[in-house]
N, C-alpha and C positions, 0 to 999 in steps of 0.2 A: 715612235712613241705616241699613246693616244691620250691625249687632253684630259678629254671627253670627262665631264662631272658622270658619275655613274647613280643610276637611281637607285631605290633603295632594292628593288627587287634583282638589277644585277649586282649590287653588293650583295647580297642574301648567296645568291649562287655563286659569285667568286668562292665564297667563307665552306659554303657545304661543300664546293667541290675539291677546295684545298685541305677540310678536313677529311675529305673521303679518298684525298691522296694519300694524308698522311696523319693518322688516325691517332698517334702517341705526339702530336705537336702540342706544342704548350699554348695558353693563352694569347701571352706574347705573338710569341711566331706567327698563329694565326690572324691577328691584328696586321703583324706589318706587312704580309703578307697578301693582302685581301685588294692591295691597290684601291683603297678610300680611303677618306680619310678616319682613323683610330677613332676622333670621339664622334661618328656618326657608327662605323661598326659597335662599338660599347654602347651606343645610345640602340642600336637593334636590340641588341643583346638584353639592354633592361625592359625593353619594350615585350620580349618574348618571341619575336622573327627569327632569333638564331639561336642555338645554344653552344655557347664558348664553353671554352673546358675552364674548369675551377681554377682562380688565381694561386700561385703554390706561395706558401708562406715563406715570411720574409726569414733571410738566412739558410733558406736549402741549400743553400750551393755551398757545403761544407768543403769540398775540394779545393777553392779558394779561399775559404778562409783560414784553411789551415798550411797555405802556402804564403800568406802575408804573416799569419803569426810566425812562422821559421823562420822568415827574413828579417825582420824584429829583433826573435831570438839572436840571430846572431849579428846583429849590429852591437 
C-alpha cells in the first residue's frame, strides 16, 4: 500500500484517468475512487483542474425509496 501524500498534479491524473476508464461514474464514485483525499479532489474541482461530473439530485435513487416505503406499508 502506498502512503505516499499525492500532489495535486497526480491526483489530477488518477481522476482523468479513472474517468476515462469509466466514463458513466458518478461524482461520487469518482471521488472515492481517486486515492486522495475527497475535500482536496472537490477543492480541484472548484479550482477548475478537473471536471467532475454534476452532483445528481437528492432522491434519485427512487428504487430504494420505494423499497422502504413497501416495508412500511406492510408493518
Amino acid at each position: 500500500m502506498n502512503n505516499q501524500i499525492k500532489t495535486d498534479e497526480q491526483l489530477i491524473e488518477m481522476v482523468n484517468q479513472y474517468m476515462e476508464k469509466y466514463p458513466n461514474a458518478t461524482r461520487n464514485q469518482v471521488v472515492l475512487h481517486a486515492t486522495g483525499s475527497a475535500i482536496r479532489v472537490r477543492g480541484l474541482d472548484k479550482k477548475g483542474l478537473i471536471k467532475l461530473p454534476k452532483a445528481l439530485p437528492k432522491g434519485i435513487n427512487t428504487n430504494w425509496n420505494g423499497y422502504f416505503r413497501m416495508a412500511s406499508e406492510t408493518k
